[in-house]
Structures are given as C-alpha cells and as structure tokens.
Backbone of each chain as ProteinMPNN parsed JSONL, in Angstrom:
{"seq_chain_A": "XXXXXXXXXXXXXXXXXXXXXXXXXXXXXXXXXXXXXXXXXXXXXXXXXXXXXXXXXXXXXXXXXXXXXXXXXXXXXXXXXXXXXX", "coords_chain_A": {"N_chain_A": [[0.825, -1.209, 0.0], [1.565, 1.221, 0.822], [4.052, 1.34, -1.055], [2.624, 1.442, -3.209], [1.243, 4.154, -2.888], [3.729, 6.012, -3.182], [5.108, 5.512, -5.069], [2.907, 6.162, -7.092], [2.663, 9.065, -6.158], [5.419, 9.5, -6.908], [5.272, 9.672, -9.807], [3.174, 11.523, -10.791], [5.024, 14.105, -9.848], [7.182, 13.88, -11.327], [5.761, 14.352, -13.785], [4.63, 16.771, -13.396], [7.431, 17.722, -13.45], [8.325, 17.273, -16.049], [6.433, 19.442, -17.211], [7.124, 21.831, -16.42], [9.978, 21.785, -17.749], [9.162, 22.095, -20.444], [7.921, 24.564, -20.572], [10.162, 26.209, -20.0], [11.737, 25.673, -22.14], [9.892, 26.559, -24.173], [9.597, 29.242, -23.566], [8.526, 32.646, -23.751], [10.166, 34.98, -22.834], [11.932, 36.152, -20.468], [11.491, 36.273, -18.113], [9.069, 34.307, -18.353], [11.242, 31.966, -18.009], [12.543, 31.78, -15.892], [10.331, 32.022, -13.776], [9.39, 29.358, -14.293], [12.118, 27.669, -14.011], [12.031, 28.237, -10.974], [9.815, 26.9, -10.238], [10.646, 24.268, -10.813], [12.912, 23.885, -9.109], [11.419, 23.907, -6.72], [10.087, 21.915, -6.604], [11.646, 20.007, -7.158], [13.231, 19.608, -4.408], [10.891, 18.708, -2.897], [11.288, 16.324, -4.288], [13.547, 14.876, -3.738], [13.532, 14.841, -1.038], [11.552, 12.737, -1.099], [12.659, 11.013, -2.19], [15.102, 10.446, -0.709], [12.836, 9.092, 1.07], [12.144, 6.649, -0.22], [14.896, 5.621, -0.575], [15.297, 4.934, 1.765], [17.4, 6.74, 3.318], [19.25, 9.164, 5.382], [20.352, 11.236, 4.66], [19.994, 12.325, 2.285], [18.0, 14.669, 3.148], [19.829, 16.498, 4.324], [20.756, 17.533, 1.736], [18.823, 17.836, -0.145], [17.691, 20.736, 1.752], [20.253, 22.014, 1.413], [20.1, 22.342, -1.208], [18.082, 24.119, -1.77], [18.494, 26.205, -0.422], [20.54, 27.344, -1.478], [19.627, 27.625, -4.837], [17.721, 29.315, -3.616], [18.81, 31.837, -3.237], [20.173, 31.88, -5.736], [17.865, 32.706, -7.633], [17.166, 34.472, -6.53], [19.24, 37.229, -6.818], [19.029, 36.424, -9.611], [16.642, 37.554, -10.274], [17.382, 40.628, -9.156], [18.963, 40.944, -10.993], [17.379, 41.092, -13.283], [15.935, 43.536, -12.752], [17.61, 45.451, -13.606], [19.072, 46.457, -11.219], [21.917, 45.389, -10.353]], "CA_chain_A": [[0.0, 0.0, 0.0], [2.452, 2.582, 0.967], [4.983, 1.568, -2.066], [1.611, 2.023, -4.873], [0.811, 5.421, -3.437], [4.612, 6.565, -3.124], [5.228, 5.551, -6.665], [1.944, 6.928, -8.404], [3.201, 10.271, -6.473], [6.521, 9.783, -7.607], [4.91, 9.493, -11.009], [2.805, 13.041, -10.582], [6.05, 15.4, -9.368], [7.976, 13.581, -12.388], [5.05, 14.7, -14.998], [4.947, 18.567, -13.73], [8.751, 18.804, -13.884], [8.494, 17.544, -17.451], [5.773, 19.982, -17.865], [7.746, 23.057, -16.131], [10.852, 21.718, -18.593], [8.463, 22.669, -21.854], [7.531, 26.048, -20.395], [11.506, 26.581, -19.948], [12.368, 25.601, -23.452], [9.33, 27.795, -24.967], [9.022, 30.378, -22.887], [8.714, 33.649, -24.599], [10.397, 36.107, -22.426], [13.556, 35.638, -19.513], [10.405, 36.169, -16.939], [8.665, 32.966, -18.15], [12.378, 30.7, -17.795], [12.953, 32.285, -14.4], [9.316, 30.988, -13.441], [9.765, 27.855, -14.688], [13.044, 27.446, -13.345], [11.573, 28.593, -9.372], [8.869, 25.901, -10.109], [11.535, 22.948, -11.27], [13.429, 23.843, -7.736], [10.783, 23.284, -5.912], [9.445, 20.378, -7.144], [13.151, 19.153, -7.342], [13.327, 19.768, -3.468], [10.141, 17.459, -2.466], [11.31, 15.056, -4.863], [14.624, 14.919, -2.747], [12.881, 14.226, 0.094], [10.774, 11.465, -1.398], [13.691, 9.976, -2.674], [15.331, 10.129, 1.004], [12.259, 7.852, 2.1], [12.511, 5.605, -0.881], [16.075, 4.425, -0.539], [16.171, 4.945, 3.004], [19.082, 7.692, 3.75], [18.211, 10.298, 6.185], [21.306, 11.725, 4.586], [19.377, 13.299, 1.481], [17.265, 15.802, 3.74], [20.327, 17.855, 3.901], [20.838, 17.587, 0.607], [17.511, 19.015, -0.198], [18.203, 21.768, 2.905], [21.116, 22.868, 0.541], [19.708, 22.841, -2.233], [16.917, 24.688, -1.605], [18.825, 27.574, 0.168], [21.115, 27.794, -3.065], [18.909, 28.136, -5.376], [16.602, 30.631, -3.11], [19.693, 32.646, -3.687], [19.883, 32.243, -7.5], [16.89, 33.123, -8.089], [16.644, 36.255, -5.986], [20.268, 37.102, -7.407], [18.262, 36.09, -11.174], [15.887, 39.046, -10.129], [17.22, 41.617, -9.127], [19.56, 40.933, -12.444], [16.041, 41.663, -14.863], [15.407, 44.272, -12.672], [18.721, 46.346, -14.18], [19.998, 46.928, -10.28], [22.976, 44.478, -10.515]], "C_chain_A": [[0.858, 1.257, 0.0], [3.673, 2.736, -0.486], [3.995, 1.762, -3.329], [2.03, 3.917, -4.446], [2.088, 6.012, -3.612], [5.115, 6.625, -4.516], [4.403, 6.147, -7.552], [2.609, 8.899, -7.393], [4.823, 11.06, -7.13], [6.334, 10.59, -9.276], [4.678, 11.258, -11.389], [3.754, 14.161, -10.59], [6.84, 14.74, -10.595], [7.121, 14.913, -13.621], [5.247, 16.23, -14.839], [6.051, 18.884, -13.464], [9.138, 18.827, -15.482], [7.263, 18.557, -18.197], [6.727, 21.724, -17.84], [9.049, 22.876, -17.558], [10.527, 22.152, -20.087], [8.348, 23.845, -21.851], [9.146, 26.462, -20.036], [11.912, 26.753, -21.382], [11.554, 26.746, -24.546], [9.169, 28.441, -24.694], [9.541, 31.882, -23.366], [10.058, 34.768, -24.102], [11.682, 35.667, -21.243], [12.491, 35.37, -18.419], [10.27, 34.728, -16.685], [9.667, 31.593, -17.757], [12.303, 30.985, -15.997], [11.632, 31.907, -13.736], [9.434, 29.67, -13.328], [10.73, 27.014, -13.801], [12.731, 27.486, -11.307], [10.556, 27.18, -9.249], [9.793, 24.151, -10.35], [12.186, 22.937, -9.749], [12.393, 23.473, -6.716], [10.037, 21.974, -5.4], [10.751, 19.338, -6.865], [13.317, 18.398, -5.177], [12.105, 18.527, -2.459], [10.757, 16.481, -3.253], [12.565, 14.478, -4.273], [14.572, 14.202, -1.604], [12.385, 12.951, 0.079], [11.391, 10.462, -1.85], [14.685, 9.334, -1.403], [14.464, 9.186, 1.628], [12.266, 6.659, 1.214], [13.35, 4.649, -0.58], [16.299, 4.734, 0.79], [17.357, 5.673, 3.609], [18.368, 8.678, 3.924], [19.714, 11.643, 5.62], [20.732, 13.289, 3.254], [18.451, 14.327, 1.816], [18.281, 16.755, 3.974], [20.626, 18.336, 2.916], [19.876, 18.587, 0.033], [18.03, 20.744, 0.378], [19.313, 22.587, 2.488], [20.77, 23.382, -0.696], [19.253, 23.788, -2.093], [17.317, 25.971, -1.094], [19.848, 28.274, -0.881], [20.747, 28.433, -4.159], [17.648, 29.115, -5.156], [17.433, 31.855, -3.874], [20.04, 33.324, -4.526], [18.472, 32.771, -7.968], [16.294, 34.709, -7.582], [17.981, 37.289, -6.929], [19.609, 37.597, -9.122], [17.293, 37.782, -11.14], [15.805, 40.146, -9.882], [18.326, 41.593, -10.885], [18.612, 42.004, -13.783], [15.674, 42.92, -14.034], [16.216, 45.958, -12.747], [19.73, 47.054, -12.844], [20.994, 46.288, -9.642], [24.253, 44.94, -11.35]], "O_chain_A": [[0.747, 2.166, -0.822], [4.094, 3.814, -0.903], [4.461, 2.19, -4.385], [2.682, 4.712, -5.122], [1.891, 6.907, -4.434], [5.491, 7.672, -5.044], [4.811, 6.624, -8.611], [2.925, 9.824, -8.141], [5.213, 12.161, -7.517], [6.908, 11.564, -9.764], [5.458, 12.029, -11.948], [3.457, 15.161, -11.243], [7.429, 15.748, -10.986], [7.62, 15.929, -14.105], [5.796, 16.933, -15.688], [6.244, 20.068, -13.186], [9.792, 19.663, -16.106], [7.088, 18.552, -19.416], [6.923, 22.498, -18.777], [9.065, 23.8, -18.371], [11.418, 22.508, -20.858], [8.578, 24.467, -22.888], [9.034, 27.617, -19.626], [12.368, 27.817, -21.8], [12.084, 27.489, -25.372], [8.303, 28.983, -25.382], [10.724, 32.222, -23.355], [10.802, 35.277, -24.939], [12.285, 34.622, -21.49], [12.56, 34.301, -17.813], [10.721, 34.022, -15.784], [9.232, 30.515, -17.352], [11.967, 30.168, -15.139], [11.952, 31.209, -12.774], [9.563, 29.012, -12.296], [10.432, 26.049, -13.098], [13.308, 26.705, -10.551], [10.576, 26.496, -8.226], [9.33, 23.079, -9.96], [11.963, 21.899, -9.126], [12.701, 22.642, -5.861], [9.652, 21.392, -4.386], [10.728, 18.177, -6.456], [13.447, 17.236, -4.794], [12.465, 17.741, -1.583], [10.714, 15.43, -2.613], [12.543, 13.253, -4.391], [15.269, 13.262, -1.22], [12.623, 12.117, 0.952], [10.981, 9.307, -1.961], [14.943, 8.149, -1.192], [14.889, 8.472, 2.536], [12.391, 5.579, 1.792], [13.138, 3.455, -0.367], [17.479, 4.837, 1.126], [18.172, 5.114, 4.343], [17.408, 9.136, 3.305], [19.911, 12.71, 6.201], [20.926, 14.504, 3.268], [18.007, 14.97, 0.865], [17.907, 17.925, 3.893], [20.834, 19.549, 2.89], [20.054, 19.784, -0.197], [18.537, 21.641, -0.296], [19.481, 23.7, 2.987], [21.02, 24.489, -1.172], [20.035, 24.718, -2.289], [16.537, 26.905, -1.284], [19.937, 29.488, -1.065], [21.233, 29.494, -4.55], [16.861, 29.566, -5.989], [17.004, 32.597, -4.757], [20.244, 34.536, -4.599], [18.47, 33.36, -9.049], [15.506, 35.568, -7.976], [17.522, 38.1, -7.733], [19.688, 38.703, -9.656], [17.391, 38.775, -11.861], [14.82, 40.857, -10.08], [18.111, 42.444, -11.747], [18.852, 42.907, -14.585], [14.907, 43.6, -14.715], [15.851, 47.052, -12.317], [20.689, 47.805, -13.017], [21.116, 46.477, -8.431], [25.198, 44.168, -11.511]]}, "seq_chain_B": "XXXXXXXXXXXXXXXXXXXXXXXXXXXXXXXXXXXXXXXXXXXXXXXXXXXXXXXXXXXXXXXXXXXXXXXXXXXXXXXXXXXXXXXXXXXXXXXXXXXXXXXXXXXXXXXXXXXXXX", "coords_chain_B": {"N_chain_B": [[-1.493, 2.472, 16.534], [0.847, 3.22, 14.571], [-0.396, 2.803, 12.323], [-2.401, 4.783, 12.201], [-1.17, 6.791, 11.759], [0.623, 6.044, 9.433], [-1.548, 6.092, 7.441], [-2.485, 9.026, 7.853], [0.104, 10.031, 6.709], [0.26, 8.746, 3.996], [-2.156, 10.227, 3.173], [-1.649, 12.642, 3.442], [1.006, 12.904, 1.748], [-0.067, 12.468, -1.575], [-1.627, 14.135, -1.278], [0.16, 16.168, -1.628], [1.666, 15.521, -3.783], [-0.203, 15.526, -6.098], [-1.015, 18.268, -5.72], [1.712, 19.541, -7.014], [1.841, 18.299, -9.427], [-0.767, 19.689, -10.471], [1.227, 22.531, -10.056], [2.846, 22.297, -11.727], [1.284, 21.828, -14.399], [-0.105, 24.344, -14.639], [1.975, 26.28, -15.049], [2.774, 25.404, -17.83], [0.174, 25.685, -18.53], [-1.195, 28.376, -18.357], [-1.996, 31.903, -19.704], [-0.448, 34.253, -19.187], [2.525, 35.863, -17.97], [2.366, 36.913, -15.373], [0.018, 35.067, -14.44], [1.38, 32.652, -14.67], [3.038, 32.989, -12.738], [1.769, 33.029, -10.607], [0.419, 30.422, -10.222], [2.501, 28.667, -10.296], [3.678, 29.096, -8.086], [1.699, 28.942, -5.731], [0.55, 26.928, -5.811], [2.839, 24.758, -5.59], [3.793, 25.543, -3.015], [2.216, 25.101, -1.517], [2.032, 22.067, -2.213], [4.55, 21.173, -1.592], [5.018, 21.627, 1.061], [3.018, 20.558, 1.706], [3.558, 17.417, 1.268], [6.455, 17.222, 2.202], [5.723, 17.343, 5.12], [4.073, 14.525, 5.354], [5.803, 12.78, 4.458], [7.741, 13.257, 7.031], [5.451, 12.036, 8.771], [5.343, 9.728, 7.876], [7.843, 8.481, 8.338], [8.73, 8.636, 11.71], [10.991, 9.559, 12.91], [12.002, 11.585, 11.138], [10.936, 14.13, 11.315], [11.514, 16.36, 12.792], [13.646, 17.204, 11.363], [12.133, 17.209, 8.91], [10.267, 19.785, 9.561], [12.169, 21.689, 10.116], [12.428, 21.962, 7.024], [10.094, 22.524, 6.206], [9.103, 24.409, 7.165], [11.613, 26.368, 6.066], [10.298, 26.188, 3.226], [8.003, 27.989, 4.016], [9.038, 30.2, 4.422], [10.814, 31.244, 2.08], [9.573, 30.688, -0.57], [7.135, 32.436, -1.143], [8.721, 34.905, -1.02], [10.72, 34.796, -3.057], [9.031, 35.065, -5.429], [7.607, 37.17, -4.972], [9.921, 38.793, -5.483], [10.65, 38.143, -8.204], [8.269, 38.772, -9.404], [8.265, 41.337, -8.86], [10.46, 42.236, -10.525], [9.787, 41.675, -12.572], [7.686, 43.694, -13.494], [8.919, 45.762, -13.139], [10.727, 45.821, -15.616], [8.554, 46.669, -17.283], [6.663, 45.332, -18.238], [3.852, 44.819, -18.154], [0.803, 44.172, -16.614], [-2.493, 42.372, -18.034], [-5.448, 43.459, -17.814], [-8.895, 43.696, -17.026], [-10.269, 45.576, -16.879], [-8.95, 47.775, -18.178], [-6.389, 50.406, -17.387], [-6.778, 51.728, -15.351], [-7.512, 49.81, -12.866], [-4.547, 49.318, -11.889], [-2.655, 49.737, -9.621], [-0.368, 50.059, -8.877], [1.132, 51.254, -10.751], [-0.036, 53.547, -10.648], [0.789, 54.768, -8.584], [3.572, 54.652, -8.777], [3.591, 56.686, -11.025], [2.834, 58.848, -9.783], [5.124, 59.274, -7.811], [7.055, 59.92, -9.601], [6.877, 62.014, -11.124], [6.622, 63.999, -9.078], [9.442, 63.936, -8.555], [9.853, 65.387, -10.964]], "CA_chain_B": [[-0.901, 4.103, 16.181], [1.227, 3.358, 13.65], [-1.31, 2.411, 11.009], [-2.713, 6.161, 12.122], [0.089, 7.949, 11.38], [0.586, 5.399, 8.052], [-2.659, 6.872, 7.02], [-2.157, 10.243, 7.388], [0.97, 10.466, 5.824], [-0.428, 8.828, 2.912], [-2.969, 11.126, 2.204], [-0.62, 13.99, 2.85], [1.875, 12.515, 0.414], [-1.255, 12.202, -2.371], [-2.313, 15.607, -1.553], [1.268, 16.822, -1.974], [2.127, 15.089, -5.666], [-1.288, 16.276, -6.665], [-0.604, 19.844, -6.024], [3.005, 20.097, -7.568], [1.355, 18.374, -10.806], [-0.981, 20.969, -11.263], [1.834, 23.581, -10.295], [3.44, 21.792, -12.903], [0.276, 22.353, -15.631], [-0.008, 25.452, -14.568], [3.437, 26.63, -15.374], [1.851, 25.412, -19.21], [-1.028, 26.208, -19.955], [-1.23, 30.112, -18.243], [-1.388, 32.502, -20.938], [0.412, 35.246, -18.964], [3.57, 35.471, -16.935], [1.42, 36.712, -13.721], [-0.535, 33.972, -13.936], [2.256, 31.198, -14.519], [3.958, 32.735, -11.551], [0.95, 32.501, -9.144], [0.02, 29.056, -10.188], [3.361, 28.093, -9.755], [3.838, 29.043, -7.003], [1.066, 29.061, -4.989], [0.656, 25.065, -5.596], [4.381, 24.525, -5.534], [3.948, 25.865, -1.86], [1.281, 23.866, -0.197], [2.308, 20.41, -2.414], [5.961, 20.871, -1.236], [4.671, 21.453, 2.347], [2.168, 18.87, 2.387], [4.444, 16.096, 0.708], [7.571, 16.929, 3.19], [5.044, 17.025, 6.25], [3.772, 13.789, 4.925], [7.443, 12.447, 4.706], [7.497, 13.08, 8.485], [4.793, 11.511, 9.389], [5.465, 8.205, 7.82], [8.924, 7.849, 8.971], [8.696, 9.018, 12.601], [12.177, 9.932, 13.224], [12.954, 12.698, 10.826], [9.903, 15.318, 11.423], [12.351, 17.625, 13.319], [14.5, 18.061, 9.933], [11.067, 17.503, 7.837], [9.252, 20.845, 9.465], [12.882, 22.912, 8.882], [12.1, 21.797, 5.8], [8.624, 22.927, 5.951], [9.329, 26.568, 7.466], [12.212, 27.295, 4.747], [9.761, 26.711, 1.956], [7.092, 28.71, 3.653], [9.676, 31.451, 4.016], [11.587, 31.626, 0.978], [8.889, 30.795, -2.016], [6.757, 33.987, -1.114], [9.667, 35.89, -1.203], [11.307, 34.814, -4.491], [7.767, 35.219, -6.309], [7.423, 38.418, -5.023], [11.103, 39.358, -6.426], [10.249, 37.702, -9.714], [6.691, 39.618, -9.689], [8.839, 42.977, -9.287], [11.372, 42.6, -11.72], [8.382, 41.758, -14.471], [6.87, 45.001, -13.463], [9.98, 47.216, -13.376], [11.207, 45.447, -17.202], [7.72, 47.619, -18.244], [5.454, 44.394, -18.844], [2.531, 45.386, -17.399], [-0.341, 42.882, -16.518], [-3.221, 42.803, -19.28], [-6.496, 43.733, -16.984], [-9.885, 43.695, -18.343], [-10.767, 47.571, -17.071], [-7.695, 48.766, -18.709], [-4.914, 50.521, -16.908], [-7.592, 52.343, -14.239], [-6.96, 49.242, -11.722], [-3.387, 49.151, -11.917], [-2.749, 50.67, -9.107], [0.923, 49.871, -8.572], [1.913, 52.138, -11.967], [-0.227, 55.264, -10.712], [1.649, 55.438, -7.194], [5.081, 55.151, -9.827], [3.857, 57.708, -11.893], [2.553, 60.305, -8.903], [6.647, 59.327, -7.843], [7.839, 60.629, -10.993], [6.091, 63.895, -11.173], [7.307, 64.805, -7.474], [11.008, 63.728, -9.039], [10.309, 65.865, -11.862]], "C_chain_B": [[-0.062, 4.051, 15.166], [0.708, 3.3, 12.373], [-2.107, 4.202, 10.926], [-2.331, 7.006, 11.108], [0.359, 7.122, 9.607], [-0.53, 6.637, 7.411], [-2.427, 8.268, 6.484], [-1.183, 11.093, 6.585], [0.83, 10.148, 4.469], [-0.886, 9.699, 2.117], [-2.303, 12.547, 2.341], [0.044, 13.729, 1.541], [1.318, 12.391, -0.947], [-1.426, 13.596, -2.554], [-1.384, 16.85, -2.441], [1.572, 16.586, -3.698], [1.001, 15.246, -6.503], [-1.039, 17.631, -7.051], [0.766, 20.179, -6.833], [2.807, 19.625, -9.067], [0.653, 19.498, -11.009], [-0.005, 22.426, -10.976], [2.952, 22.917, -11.656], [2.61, 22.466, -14.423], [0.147, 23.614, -15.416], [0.684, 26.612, -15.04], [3.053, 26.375, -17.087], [1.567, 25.882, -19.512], [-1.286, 28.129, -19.487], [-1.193, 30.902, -19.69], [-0.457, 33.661, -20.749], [1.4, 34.935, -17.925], [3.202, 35.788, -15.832], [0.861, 35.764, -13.308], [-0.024, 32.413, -13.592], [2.852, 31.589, -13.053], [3.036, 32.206, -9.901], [0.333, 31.157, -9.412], [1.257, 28.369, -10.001], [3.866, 28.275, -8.746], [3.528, 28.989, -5.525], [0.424, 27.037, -4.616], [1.629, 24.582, -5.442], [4.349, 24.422, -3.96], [3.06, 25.018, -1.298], [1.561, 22.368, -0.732], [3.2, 20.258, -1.999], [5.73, 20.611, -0.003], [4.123, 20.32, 2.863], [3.107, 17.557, 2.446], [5.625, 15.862, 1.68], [6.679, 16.387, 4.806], [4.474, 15.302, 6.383], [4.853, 12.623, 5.317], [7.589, 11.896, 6.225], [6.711, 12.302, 9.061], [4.705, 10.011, 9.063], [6.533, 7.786, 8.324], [9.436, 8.777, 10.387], [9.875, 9.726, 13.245], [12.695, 11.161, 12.64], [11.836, 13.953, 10.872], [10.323, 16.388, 12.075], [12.807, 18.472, 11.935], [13.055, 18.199, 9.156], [10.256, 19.215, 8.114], [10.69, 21.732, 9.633], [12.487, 22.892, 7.54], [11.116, 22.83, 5.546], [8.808, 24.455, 6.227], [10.475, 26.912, 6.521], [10.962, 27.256, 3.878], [8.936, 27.399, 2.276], [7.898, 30.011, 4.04], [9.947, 32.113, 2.549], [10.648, 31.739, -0.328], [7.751, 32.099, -1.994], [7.374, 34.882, -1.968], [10.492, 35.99, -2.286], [9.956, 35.205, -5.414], [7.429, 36.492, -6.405], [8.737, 39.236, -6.243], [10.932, 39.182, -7.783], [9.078, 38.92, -10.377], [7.318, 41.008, -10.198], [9.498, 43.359, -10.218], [10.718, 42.349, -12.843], [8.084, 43.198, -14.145], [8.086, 45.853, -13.753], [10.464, 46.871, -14.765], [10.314, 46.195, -18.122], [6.938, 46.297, -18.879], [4.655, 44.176, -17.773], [1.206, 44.304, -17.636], [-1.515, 43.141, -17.5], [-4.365, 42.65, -18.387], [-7.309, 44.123, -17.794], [-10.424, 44.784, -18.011], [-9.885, 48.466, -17.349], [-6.705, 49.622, -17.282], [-6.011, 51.31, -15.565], [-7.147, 51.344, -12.809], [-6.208, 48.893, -11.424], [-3.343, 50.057, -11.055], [-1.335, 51.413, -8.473], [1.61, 51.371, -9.07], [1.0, 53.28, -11.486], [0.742, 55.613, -9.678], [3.48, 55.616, -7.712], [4.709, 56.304, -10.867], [3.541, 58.934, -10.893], [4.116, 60.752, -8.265], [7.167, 60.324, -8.85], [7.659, 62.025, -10.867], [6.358, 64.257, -10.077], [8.846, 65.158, -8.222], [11.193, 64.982, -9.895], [9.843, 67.97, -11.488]], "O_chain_B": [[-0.145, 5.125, 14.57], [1.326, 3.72, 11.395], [-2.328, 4.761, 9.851], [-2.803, 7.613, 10.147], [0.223, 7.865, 8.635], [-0.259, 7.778, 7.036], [-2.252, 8.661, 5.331], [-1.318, 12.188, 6.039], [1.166, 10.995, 3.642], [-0.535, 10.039, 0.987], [-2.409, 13.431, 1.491], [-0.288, 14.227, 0.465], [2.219, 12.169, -1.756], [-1.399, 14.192, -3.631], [-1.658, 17.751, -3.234], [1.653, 17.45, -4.571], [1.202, 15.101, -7.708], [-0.891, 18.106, -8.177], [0.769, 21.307, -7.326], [3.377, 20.253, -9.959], [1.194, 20.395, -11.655], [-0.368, 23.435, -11.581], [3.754, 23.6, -12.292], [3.078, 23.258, -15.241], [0.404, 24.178, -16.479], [0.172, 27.684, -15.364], [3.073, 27.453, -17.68], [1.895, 26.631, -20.433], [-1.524, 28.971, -20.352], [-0.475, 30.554, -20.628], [0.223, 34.114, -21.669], [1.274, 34.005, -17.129], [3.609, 35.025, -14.956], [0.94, 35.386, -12.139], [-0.454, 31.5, -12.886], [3.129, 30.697, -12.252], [3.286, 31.58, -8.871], [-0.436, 30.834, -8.507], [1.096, 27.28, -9.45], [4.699, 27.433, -8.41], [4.263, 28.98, -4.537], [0.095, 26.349, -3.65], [1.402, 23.478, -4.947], [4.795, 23.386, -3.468], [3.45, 24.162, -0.502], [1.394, 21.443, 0.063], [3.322, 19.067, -1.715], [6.083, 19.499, 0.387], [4.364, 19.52, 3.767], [3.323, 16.856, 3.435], [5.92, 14.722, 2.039], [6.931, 15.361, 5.438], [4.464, 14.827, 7.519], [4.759, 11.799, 6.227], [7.581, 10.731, 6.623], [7.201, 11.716, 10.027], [4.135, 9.191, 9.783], [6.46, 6.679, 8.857], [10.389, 9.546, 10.263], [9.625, 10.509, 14.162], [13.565, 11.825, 13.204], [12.236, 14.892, 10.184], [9.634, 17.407, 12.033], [12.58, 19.613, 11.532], [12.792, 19.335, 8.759], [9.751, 19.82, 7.168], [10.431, 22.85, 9.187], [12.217, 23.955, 6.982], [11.276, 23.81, 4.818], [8.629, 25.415, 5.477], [10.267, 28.029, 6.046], [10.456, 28.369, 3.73], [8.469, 27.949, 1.279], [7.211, 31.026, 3.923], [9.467, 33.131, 2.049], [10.818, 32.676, -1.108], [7.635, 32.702, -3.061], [7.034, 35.43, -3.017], [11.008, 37.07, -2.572], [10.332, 35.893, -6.363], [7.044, 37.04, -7.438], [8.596, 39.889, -7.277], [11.086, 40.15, -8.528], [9.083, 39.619, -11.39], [7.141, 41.622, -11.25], [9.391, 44.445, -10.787], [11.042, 42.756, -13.959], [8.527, 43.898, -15.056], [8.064, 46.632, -14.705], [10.706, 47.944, -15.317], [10.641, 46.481, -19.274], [6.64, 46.343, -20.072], [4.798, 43.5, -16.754], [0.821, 43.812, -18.696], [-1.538, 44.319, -17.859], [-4.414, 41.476, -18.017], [-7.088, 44.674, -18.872], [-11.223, 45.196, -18.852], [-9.872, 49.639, -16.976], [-6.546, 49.009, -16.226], [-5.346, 51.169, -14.539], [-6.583, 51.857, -11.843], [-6.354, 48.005, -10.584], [-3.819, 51.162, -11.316], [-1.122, 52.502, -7.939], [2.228, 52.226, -8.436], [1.354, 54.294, -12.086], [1.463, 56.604, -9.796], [4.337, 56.365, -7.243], [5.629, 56.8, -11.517], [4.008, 60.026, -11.215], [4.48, 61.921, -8.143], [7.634, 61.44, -8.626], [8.418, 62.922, -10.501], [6.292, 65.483, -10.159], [9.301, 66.286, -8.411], [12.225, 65.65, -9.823], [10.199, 68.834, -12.291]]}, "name": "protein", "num_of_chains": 2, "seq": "XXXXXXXXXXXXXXXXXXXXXXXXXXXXXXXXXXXXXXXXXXXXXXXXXXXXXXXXXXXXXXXXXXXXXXXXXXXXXXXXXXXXXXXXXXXXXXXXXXXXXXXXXXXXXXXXXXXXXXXXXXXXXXXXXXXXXXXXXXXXXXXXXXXXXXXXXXXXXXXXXXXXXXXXXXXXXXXXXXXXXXXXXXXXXXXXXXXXXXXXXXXX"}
C-alpha cells in the first residue's frame, strides 16, 4: 500500500517537472524561464525528500536543505539581475 | 498508532504530488507570466509542504528536519515570487487587466513618484 501510493506520487512530481521543462524551453520572455526554473526547484526539493524515504538515507534531507537555500539565492540574485539593479 | 500515522501520511503525500502536478500544468497552460507565476507558485507551496510534512509523518524519526524543511519553503517561495513579480513590473510588462490601466494601481503610485522627481 504505501509503495503504490509513493510511486503513483513519484509518477505526478515527475510529470509537472516535465511539464515546467516545456515552459523553460518555450518560454517567450527571460520572466517565463525564471518561473519555470523557481517551479523545477521546488518540485526538485520534495522530490529529494521522497527519494530520502525511498532508498532509506536520512542523509538526502540535507541535501535538499542545501539545495533549496542555493537556489533561493539564484533566483533572488536572477531578479534583481532583470530588474537592471545588478 | 502506527497504522494512524501510516494513514495520514499517505494522504498527505497524495495531496502533496497532486498539487506540484498541477503547479506543474499550470506553469503550461497560463497565458500570462502573472498567472504562470501565481500558479506556480502558490501550488508549488502547499504540495511541497504537504508532501515533506507527509514524509514526516510516515517515517517518525525525521519530522524535526522535515518541518525545517517545511518553514524554509514557507519562508523563501513567497519571497522569491514576489522578487520575480517585481522585476516583471519594473522590465515595463505590465499585466493585461480587463478595465484597462484604471486598476493598476501599482503604476499610478510610480507615476505620482515621478512627477514629485520631476
């Protein structure tokens, strides 16, 4: 029971990072990548986690916990960039 | 009690990979960049939350690190969305509103700025 539903949500956070990865590749404007990109990190970040209870390693929650404070970074960094005060 | 807690983390974990698909579709099908950013990020934020909280509650031991977890993302994804939001607005791409520029209310309090400046 617990390894169906963990896998059909595996399944789910797979599908909307390959959906965020389409809206990266066509995305009209630097805005829409830099969206995209905030939405792929986050998603990336639970999926981190979920992968930590998969294989068992309590080691990948800091993993995540880095990530996630890295790329807060880049992305604020990313914004004030478009917003010409860099 | 453990079949409880099974449970509930379940349907957290369900609720969670639900919501980050549609912040996934969302991120799609939007037709404007306001709207991709608040669908992505406004489901991004409660599926990430739910799904780590979730996490916690099935494997009893790490729910200390799982709710840091949980309080960075409800710090930080606000606060990048907002930054994102601003630097669309200051680039001069202005949201497309269906009573025209009257309920924009952002760009009058920057243009009553200006005219002091000037």
């Amino acid at each position: 029971m617990v390894t169906i539903i963990v896998y059909i949500t595996l399944g789910f956070m797979i599908t909307g990072i390959l959906f965020s990865v389409i809206r990266f590749i066509k995305g009209p404007t630097v805005a829409d990548r830099t969206v995209a990109l905030d939405t792929m990190m986050t998603i990336s970040i639970a999926l981190l986690v979920l992968l930590a209870f998969i294989f068992d390693r309590f080691v990948y929650l800091d993993v995540a916990l880095v990530y996630g404070v890295l790329g807060f970074i880049g992305i604020l960094v990313i914004a004030r960039y478009m917003e010409g005060a860099l | 009690m453990k079949q409880v807690l099974d449970i509930i983390g379940l349907v957290l974990l369900l609720i969670g990979g639900i919501f980050l698909f549609l912040g996934g579709l969302g991120i799609l099908r939007m037709p404007d960049t306001y709207n991709r950013l608040q669908a992505g990020t406004k489901a991004t934020t409660l599926g990430g939350m739910s799904l780590i909280l979730g996490i916690g509650f099935l494997e009893t031991g790490w729910i200390v690190k799982a709710m840091v977890l949980v309080i960075f993302i409800a710090f930080s994804n606000p606060i990048s969305s907002h930054a994102l939001a601003r630097a669309n607005y200051k680039r001069k791409h202005y949201p497309c509103l269906r009573g025209g520029e009257e309920y924009d209310q952002y760009r009058e309090v920057n243009l009553e700025k200006e005219k002091k400046e000037d």
